[in-house]
C-alpha positions in Angstrom: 129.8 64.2 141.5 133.2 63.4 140.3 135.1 65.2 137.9 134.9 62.9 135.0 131.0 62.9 135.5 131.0 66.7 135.0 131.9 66.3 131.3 129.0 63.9 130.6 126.8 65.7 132.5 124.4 67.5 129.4 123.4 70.2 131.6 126.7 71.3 132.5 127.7 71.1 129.1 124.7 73.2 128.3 125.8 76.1 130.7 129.6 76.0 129.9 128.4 76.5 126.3 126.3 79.6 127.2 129.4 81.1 129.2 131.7 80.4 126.3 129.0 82.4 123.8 128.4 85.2 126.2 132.4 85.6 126.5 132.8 85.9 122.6 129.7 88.3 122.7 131.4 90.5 125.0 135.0 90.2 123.7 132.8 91.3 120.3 131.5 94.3 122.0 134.6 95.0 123.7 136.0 95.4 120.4 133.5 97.4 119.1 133.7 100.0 122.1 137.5 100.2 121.3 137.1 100.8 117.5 134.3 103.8 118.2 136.8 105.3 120.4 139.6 105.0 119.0 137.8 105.9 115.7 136.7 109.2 117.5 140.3 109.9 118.6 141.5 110.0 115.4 139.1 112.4 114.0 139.9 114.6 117.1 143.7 114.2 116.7 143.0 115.7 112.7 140.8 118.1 113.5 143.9 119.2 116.2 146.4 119.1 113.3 143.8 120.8 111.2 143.2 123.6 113.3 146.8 124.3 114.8 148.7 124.1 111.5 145.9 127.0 110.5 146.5 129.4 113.4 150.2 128.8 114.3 151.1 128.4 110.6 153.3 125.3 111.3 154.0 123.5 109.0 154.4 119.3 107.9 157.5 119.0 110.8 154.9 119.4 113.5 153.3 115.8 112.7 156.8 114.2 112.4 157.7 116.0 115.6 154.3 115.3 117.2 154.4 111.4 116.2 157.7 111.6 117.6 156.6 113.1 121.1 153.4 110.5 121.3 155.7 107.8 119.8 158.2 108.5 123.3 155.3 109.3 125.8 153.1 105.8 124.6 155.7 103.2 123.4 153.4 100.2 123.6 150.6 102.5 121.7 150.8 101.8 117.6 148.9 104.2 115.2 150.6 107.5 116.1 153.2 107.2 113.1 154.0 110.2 110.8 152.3 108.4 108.0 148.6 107.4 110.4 148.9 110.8 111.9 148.7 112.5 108.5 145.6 109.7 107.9 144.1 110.8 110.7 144.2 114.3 109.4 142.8 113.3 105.7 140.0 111.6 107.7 139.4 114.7 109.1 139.7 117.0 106.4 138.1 114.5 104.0 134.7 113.6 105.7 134.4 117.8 107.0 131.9 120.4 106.6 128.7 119.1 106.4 129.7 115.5 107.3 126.7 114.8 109.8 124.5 115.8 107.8 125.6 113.8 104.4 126.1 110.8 106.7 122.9 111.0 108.3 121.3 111.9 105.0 122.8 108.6 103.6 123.0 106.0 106.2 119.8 105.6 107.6 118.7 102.6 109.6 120.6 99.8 111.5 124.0 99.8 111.6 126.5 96.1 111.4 129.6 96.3 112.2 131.6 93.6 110.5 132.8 91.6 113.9 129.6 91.4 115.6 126.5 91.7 113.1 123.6 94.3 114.3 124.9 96.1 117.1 122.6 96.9 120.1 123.3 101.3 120.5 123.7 100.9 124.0 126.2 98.7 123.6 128.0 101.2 122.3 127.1 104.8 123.0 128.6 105.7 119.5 125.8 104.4 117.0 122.8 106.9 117.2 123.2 109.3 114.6 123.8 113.4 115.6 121.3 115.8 114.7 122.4 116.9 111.4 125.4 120.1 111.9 127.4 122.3 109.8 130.4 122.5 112.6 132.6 120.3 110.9 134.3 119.4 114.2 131.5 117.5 115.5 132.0 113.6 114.9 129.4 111.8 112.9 129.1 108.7 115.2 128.3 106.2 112.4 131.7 106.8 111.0 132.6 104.5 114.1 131.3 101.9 113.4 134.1 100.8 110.2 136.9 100.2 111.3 139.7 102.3 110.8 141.9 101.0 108.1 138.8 100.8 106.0 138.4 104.3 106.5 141.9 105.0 105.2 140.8 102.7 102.3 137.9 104.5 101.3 139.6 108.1 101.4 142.2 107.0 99.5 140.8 105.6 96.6 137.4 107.6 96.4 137.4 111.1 95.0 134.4 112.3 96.6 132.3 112.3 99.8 129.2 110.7 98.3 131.6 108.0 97.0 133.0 107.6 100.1 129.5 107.3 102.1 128.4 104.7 99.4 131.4 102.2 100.8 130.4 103.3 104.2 127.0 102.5 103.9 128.3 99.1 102.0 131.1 98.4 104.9 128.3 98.2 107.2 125.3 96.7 105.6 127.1 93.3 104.0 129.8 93.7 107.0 132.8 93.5 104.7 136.8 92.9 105.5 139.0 94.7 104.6 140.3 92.9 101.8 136.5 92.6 100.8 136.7 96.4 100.7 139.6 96.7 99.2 138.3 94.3 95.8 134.9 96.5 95.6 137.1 99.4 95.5 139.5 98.1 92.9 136.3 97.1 90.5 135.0 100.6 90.0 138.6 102.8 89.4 
């Protein structure tokens, strides 16, 4: 079979086409794995600032000096700015006590995330929801699932944590951008 007769061939077209899918279905995953983790960092980076500004008594210089030190050791690495660093610990603070349980309370079901529709949990390992908890420390998975900068969206404009679940819940079930995010918000201020 010559080269030329490849690209006529309807069965080979067939099969290229079902490689090129199951890359961007794996890219989409890949993504997805990234997001939960890094989404998961975060939370643990402001529960860290949360709890060592607490017992050491330091004060706002240990972010700037801290986004600094991970700034030097992971050049190539964006999001540990003064400014996301001090995000990371709103997320923290803002989402709390009692978080699993609210979250699980208010975002039953399956869960979309905007790049890849309904996402198989085991693709994942991030999207079953926790028993419910009061240790505030303990990450409620579905907050994985929106991306981050949606997440500083949604804590900064909403003023409480019901308000903030309800654009949660929203984010995943109609799989909103973040600009789609962004006009929602904007309507109801």
């Amino acid at each position: 079979m010559t080269e030329n007769s490849l690209f006529c061939d309807k069965e080979y077209q067939a099969w290229i086409m079902e490689i090129k899918e199951r890359i961007r279905l794996n890219r989409i995953k890949a993504s997805v794995r990234i997001n939960s983790t890094m989404i998961e960092l975060y939370w643990s980076i402001g529960s860290d600032i949360v709890e060592r500004q607490a017992e050491n008594r330091w004060g706002s210089s240990v972010v700037e000096q801290m986004s600094r030190d991970l700034r030097s050791e992971f050049p190539e690495a964006q999001g540990f700015s003064t400014t996301n660093l001090y995000h990371m610990k709103r997320f923290y603070l803002f989402y709390g006590k009692n978080a699993t349980k609210l979250v699980a309370d208010s975002l039953p079901g399956a869960f979309l995330h905007q790049l890849g529709g309904e996402i198989d949990p085991e693709a994942t390992g991030h999207m079953a929801l926790s028993p419910p908890s009061d240790d505030s420390s303990q990450f409620p998975p579905v907050l994985a699932t929106v991306p981050w900068r949606h997440h500083v969206e949604i804590f900064t404009h909403c003023k409480s944590l019901p308000e903030a679940l309800f654009y949660v819940s929203k984010t995943i079930e109609n799989g909103w951008s973040r600009s789609a995010l962004q006009d929602k918000l904007r309507q109801y201020e």
